[in-house]
C-alpha positions as CSV (number, residue, x, y, z in Angstrom):
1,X,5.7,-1.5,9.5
2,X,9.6,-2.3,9.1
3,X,8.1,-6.1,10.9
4,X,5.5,-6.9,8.2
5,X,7.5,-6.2,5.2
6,X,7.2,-9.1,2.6
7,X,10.0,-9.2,-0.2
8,X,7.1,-10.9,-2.0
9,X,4.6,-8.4,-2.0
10,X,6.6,-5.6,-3.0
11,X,7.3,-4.0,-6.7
12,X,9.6,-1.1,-7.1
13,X,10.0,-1.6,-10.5
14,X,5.7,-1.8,-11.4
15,X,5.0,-0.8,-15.0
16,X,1.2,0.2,-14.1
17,X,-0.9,3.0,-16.3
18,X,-3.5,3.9,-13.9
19,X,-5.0,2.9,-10.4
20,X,-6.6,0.3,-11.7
21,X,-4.0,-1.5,-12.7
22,X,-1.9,-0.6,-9.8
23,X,-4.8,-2.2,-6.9
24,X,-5.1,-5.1,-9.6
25,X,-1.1,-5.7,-9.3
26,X,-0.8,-5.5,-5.8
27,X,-3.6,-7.2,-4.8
28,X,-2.3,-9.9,-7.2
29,X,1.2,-10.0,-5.3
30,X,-0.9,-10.5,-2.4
31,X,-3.6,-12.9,-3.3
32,X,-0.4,-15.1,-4.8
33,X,1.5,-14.4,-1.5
34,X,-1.3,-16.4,0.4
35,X,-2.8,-13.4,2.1
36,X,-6.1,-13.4,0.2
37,X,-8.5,-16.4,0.1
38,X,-10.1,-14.4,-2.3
39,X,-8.5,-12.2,-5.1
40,X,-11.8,-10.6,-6.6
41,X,-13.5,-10.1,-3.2
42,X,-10.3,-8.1,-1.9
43,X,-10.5,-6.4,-5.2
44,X,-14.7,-4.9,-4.5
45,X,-13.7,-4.4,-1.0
46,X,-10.8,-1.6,-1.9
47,X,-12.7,0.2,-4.4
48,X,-15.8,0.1,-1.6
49,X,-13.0,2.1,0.9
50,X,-11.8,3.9,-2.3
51,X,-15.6,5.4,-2.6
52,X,-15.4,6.8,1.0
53,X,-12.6,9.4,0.4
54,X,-9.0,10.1,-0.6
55,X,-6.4,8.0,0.0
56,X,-4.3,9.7,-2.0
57,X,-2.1,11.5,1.2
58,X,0.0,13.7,-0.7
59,X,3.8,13.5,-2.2
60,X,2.8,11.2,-4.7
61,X,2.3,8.4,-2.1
62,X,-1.4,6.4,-1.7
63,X,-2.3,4.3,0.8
64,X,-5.6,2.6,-0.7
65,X,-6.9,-0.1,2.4
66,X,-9.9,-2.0,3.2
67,X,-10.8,-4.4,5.8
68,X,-12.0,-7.4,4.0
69,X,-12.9,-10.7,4.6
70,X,-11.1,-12.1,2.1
71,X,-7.8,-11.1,4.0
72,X,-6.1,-14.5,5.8
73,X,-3.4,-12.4,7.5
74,X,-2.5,-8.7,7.2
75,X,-0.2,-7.6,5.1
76,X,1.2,-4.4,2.9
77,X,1.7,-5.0,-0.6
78,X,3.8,-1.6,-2.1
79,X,4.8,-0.6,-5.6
80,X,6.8,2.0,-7.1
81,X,5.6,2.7,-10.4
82,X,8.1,3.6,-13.0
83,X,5.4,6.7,-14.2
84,X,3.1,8.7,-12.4
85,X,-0.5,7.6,-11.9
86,X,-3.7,9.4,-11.4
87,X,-5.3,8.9,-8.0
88,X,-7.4,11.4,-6.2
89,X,-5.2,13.0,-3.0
90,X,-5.0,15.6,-0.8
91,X,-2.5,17.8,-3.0
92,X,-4.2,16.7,-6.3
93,X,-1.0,15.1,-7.9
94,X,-0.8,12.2,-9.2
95,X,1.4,9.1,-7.2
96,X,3.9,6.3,-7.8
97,X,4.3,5.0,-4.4
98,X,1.3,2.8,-3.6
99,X,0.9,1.1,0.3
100,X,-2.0,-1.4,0.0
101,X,-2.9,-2.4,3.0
102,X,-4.5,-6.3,3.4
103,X,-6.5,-6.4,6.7
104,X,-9.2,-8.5,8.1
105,X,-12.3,-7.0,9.2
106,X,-12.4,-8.3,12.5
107,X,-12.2,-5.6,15.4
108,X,-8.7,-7.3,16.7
109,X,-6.8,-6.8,13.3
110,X,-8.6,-3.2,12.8
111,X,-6.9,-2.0,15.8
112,X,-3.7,-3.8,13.7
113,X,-4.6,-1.7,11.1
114,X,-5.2,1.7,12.7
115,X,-1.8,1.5,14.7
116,X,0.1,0.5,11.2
117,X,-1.7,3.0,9.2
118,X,-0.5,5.7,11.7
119,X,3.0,4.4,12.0
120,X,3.2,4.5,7.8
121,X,2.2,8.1,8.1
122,X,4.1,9.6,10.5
123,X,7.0,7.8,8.9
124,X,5.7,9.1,5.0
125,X,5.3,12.5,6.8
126,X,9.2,12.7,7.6
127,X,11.3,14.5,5.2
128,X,14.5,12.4,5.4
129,X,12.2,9.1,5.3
130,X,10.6,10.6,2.2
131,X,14.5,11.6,0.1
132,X,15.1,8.3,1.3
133,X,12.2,6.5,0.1
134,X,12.4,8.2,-3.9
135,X,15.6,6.5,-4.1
136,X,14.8,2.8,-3.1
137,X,15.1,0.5,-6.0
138,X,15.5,-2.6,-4.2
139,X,13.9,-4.5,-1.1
140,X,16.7,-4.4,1.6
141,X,16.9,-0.1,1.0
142,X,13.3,-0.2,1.2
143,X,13.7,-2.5,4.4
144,X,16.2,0.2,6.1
145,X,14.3,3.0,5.3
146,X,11.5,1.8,7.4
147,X,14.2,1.0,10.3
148,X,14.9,4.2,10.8
């Protein structure tokens, strides 16, 4: 994870209202990044994975993701929102970390995806990662927190 973090795709100061807006933003950052060829088509292809379960995992974190082939490269776009959003998860709170995930939907980068997705959980499963995490407010303690 710690090797594809993008200062320019990350937002730890995001003033979002809802999920919506919080996909919208990210995807933004990444469509404006250069990882998207398309912004809208990236768009429809998260909310098509969003309509196949949670992805809400719990501790106010969601990790919405879709393979798309609108995606040029993969990528993770994250925001902190300054308030709590709704998003359905597996605790039923509501989140303000957000981990969208930009992947191709070729096989090759889905096996990219799986092995990043898993990494990203067992490190959002940790509870010294997760203290850590709450306090980030800028991109280099984000960047060490995902060292460790």
């Amino acid at each position: 994870v710690k090797d594809i973090l993008d200062q320019s795709v990350i937002d730890l100061k995001m003033n979002v209202s809802d999920k919506h807006s919080a996909i919208e933003h990210l995807s933004q950052l990444l469509y404006q990044a250069g990882y998207l060829s398309d912004l809208s088509g990236y768009i429809k292809d998260v909310y098509v994975r969003e309509s196949e379960g949670i992805t809400g995992m719990g501790n106010h974190i969601a990790i919405p993701h879709g393979k798309s082939n609108f995606v040029k490269k993969v990528g993770i776009a994250i925001g902190k929102s300054e308030k709590m959003v709704e998003w359905e998860s597996y605790d039923d709170q509501p989140v303000n970390y957000i981990f969208l995930f930009a992947v191709p939907s070729d096989n090759e980068n889905a096996k990219v995806h799986l092995k990043l997705l898993a990494e990203l959980a067992s490190k959002l499963g940790n509870d010294s990662i997760m203290k850590k995490l709450e306090h980030c407010t800028h991109f280099e303690e984000l960047e060490e927190v995902f060292s460790t």
